[in-house]
C-alpha distance (Angstrom), angle and dihedral (degrees) to the residues before:
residue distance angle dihedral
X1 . . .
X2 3.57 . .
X3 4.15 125.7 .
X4 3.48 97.6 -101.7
X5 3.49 91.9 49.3
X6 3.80 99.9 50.7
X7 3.93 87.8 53.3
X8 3.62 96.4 62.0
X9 3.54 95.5 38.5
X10 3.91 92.5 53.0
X11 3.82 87.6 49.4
X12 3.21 89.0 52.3
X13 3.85 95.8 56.8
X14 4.02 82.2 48.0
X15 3.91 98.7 57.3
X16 3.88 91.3 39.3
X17 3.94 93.7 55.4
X18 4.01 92.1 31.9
X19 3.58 107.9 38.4
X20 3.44 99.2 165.0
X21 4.09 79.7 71.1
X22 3.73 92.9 72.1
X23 3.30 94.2 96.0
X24 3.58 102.4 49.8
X25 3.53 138.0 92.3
X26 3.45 105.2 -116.0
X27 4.25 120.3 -175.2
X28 3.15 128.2 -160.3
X29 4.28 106.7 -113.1
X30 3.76 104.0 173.5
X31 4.06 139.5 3.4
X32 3.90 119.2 -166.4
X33 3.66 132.7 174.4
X34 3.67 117.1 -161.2
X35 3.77 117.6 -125.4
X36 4.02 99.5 -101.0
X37 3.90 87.1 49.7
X38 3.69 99.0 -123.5
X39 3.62 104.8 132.1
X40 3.91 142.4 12.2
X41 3.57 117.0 -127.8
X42 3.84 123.0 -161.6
X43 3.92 140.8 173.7
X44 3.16 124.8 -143.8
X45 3.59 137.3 -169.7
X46 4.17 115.5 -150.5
X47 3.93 111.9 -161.3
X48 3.45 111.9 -154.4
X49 3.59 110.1 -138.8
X50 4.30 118.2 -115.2
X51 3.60 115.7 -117.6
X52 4.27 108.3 -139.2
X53 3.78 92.6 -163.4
X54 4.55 89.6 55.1
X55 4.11 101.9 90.3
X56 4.05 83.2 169.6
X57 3.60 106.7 126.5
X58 3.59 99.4 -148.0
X59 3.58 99.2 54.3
X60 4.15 87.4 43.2
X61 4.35 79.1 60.0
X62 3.97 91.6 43.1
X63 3.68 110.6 111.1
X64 3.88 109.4 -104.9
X65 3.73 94.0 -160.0
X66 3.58 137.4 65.5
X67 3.76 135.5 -171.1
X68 4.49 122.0 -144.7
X69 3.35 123.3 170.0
X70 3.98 115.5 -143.5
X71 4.01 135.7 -159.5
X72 3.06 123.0 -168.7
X73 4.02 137.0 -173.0
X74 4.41 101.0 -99.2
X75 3.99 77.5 -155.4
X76 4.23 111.8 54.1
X77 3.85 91.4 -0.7
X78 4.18 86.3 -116.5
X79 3.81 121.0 164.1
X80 3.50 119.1 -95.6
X81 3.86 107.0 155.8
X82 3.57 147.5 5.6
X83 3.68 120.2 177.5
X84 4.07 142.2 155.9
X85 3.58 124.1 -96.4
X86 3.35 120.0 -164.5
X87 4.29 114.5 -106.9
């Protein structure tokens, strides 16, 4: 599995477990492969986006971003984690 490929399948796992993520920009923060080579692990940051026409002052303070980490199988690309990291 290449790099490319293990990105979009890990943000895949993401969207499918957090659907309310779909609609966020989500970048890719960190990659890591541990040394035996068994899993990719990524971090990725999920902007929320603003809504213009939402004057409520509470959800103009809510945090817009959020931070997951994600492991994934380097073999079949299966779900093994997703956690929070903190921003």
């Amino acid at each position: 599995m290449t790099i490319p490929e293990a990105v979009e399948i890990a943000k895949k796992h993401l969207v499918e477990v957090m659907p309310d993520l779909a609609s966020s920009t989500i970048e890719l923060d960190e990659l890591e492969t541990p040394p035996s080579g068994s899993a990719w692990r990524f971090t990725f940051t999920a902007i929320r986006p603003s809504d213009p026409n939402n004057s409520n002052v509470l959800e103009l303070l809510r945090s817009r971003r959020s931070t997951k980490s994600v492991e994934v199988n380097s073999v079949d690309g299966s779900l093994l984690a997703i956690r929070n990291r903190a921003a």
